[in-house]
C-alpha positions in Angstrom: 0.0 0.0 0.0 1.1 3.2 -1.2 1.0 6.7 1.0 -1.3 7.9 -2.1 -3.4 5.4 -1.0 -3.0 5.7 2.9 -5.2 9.4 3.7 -3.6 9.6 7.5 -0.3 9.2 6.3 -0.5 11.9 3.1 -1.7 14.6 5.2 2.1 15.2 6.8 3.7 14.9 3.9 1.6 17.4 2.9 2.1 19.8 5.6 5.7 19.3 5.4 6.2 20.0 1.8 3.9 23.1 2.1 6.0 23.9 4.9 9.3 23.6 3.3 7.6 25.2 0.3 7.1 28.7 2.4 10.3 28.2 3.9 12.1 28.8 0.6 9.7 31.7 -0.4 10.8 33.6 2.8 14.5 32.6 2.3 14.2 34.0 -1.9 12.5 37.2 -0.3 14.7 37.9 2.0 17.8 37.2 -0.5 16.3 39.6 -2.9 15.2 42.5 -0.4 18.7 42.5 0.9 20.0 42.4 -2.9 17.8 45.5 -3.1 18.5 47.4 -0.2 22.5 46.6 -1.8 21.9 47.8 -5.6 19.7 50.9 -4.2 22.9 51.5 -2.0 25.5 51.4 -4.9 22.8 53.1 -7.5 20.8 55.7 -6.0 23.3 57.8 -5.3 24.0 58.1 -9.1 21.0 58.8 -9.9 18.9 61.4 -7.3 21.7 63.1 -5.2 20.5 64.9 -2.4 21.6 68.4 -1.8 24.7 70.4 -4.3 27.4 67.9 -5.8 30.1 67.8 -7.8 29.7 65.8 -11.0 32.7 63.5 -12.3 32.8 62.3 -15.8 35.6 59.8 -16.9 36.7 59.9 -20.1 38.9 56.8 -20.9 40.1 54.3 -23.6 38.9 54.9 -27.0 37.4 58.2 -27.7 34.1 57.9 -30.5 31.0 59.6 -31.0 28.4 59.3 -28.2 25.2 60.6 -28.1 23.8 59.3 -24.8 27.2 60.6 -23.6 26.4 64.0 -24.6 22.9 63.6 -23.7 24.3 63.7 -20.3 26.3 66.3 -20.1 23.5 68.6 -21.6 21.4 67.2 -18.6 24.2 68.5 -16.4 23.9 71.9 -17.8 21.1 72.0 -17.1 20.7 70.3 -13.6 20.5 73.1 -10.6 21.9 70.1 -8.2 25.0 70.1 -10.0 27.8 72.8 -8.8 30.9 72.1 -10.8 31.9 69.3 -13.0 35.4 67.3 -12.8 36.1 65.2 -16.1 39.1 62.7 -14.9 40.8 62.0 -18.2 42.9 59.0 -18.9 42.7 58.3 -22.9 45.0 57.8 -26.0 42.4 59.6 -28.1 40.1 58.4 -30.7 38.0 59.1 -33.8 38.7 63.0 -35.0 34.8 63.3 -34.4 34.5 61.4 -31.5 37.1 63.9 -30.4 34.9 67.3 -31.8 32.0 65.7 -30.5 33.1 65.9 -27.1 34.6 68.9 -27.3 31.5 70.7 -28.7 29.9 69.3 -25.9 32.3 70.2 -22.9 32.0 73.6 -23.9 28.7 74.2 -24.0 28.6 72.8 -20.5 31.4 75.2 -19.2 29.5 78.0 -20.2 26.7 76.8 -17.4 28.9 76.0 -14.7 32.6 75.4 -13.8 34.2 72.7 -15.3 38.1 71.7 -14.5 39.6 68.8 -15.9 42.7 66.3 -14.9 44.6 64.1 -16.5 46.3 60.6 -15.1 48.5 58.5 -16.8 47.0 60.1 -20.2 46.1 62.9 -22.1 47.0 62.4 -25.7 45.4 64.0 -29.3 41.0 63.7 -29.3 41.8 63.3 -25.4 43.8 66.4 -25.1 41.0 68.2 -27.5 38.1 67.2 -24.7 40.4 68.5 -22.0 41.0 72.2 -23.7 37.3 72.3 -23.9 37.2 73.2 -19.6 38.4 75.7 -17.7 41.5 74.7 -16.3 43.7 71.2 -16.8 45.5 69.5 -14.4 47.9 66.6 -15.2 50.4 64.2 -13.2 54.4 65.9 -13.8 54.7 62.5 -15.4 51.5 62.1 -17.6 51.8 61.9 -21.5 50.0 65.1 -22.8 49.7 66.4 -26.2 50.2 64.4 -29.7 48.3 67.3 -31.4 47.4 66.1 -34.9 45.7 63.5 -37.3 46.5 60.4 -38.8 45.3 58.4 -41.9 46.4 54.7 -41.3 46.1 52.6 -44.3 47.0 48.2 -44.8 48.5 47.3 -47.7 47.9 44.1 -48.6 48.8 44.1 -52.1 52.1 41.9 -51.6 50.4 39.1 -49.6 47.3 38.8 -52.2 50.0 38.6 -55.3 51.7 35.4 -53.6 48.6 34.3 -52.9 47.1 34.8 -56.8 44.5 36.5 -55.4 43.6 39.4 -57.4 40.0 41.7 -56.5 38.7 43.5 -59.0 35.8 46.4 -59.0 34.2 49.5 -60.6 33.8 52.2 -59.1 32.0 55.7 -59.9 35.5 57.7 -59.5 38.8 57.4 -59.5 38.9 57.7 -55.9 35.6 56.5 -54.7 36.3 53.4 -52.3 40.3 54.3 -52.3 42.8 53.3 -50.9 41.9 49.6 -50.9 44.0 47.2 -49.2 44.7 45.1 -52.1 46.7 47.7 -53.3 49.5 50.0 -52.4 48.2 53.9 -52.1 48.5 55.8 -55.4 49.8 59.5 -55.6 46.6 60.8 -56.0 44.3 59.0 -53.4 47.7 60.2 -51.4 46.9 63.6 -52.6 43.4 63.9 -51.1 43.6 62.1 -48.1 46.5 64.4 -47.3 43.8 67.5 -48.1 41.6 65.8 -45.3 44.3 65.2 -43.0 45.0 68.9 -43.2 41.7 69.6 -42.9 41.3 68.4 -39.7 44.7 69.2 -38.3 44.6 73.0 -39.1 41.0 72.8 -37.0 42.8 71.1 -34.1 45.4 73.5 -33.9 43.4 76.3 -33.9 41.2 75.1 -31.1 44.4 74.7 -28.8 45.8 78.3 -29.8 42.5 79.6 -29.2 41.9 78.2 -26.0 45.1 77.9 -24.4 46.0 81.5 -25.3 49.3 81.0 -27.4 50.0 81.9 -30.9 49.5 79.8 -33.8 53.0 79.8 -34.9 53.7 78.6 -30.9 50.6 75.6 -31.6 52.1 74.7 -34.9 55.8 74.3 -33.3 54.1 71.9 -30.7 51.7 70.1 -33.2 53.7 68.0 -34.8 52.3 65.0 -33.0 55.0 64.9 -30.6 53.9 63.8 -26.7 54.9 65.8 -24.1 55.4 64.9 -20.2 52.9 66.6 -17.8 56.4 69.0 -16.2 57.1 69.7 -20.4 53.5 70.9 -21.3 53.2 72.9 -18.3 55.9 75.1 -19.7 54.7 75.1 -23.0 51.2 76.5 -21.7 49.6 73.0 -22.9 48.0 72.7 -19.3 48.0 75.4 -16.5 49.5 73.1 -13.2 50.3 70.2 -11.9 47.8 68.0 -10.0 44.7 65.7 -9.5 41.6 66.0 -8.5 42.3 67.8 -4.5 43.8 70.5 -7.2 40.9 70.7 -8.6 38.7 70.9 -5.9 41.0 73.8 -4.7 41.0 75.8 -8.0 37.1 75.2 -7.6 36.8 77.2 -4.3 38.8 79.5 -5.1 37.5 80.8 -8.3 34.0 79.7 -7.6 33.5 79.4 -3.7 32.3 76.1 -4.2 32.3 74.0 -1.2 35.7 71.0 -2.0 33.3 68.7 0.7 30.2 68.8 -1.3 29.6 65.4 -2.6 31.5 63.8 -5.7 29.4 61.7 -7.9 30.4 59.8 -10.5 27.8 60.4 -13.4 29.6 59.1 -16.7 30.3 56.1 -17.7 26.7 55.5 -16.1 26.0 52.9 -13.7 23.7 50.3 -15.5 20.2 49.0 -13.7 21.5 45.6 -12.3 19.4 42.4 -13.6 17.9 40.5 -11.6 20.9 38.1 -11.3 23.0 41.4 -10.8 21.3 42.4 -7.6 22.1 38.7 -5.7 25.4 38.5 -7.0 26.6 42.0 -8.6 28.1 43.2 -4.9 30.3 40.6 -4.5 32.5 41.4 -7.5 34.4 44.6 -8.9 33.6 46.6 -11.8 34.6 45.2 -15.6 35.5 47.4 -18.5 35.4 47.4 -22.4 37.8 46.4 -24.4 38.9 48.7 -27.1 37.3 49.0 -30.6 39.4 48.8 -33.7 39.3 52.1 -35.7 38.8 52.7 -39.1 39.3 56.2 -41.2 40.3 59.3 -39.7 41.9 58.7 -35.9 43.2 61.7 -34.0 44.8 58.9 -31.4 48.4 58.4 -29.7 49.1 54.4 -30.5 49.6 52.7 -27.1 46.0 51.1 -26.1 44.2 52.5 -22.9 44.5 50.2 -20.0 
């Protein structure tokens, strides 16, 4: 005889499994009301601070185009709660309109409310652009600063697709329409017009760092020929106006503006991300990760090492 079949025996069972049952409810509830009260801990903050702050925005590895990125610093313009804006730089540059981009944006910002930015192990070409966009610039006596200019980077492959007989042909509009190509080597007139764009760009960078660090253009031109520059070197060549982190910053900050250096600093960009479920029982017990770099194509205004 089965319990099924036995009435007076099923009836604990019953109990007990509806017991165990309720058991494991309160023991998931409490797991995630404690994972809440942690992710509201680590993310509210972030998102509804209480009372002035400053703002922080880190700029690091690859510099590219961004909208939600300058979505945000257009909310901070405009955002009564927020005092004075930091942007911690560490970056080998980017994209020439990643760089612009920024810049555009930074600047329209700094004409709301102070912004002062620092540099750390990095500062280089779009990098250096976003950080002539604020107020004043701090940098490490041994950061890399500068590599003012632009870059056209071109693979040929030609060689390697002759040994292997490989041999891609096309037709094109133009002579230069889809050129250079990697299957071949660069010809003197695709070199011709990319060195036009090149220019291009280059003769906007350096007049955007003469104009807004206060030195002549023949002074820019002598420092932009893409050389880098420590933070002690660049001070002297009016690159960057001291040395220093962020307590420099907060100094400069209550100095010029009488803004309180104990006021809260929040770090508002790259943005915190609502934590999955998953996230809020486990995301506390494990550091932050970041993203590795994207490969570039076309017009780079970038020093060569990789962020780290």
């Amino acid at each position: 005889m089965s319990l099924q079949d036995d009435p007076v025996e099923t009836i604990p069972v019953t109990r007990a499994l509806r017991r165990s049952r309720g058991r494991w409810r309160i023991f998931a509830f409490v797991v995630l009301a404690i994972a809440l009260v942690v992710a509201l801990a680590r993310f509210s903050p972030l998102m509804n601070p209480v009372g002035d702050v400053i703002a922080r925005v880190t700029i690091s590895g690859t510099i590219i185009t961004d909208p939600e990125r300058t979505a945000l610093l257009e909310d901070l313009a405009e955002d009564d709660s927020v005092s004075a804006v930091i942007v911690a730089i560490n970056s080998p540059g980017g994209t020439t309109a990643g760089g612009e981009e920024l810049y555009a944006a930074l600047r329209a910002l700094a004409e709301q409310k102070p912004v002062v930015s620092t540099i750390g192990e990095l500062g280089a070409s779009a990098a250096y652009m976003a950080a002539i966009a604020t107020d004043r610039i701090y940098a490490r006596n041994l950061s890399i600063v500068g590599s003012i200019g632009v870059y056209y980077q071109h693979v040929d492959a030609s060689g390697l697709f002759e040994t292997l007989g490989v041999d891609l042909d096309k037709v094109a509009s133009g002579p230069l329409k889809g050129k250079p190509d990697f299957d071949e080597p660069i010809s003197p007139q695709v070199r011709d017009s990319l060195a036009e764009l090149v220019d291009s760009s280059y003769q906007y960078f350096v007049d955007l760092v003469a104009e807004r660090r206060g030195i002549t253009r023949p002074q820019t031109l002598a420092l932009a020929d893409g050389r880098i520059l420590s933070g002690v070197m660049a001070i002297d060549a009016g690159l960057i106006d001291a040395a220093g982190g962020e307590p420099e910053a907060l100094a400069w900050l209550q100095a010029e503006h009488e803004i309180d250096p104990d006021l809260d600093i929040v770090p508002v960009w790259p943005r915190q991300r609502p934590p999955g479920w998953l996230d809020l029982v486990l995301g506390s017990l494990f550091g932050e990760t970041g993203w590795p770099g994207l490969p570039l194509d076309g017009l780079v205004s970038l020093w060569h090492p990789q962020a780290r």
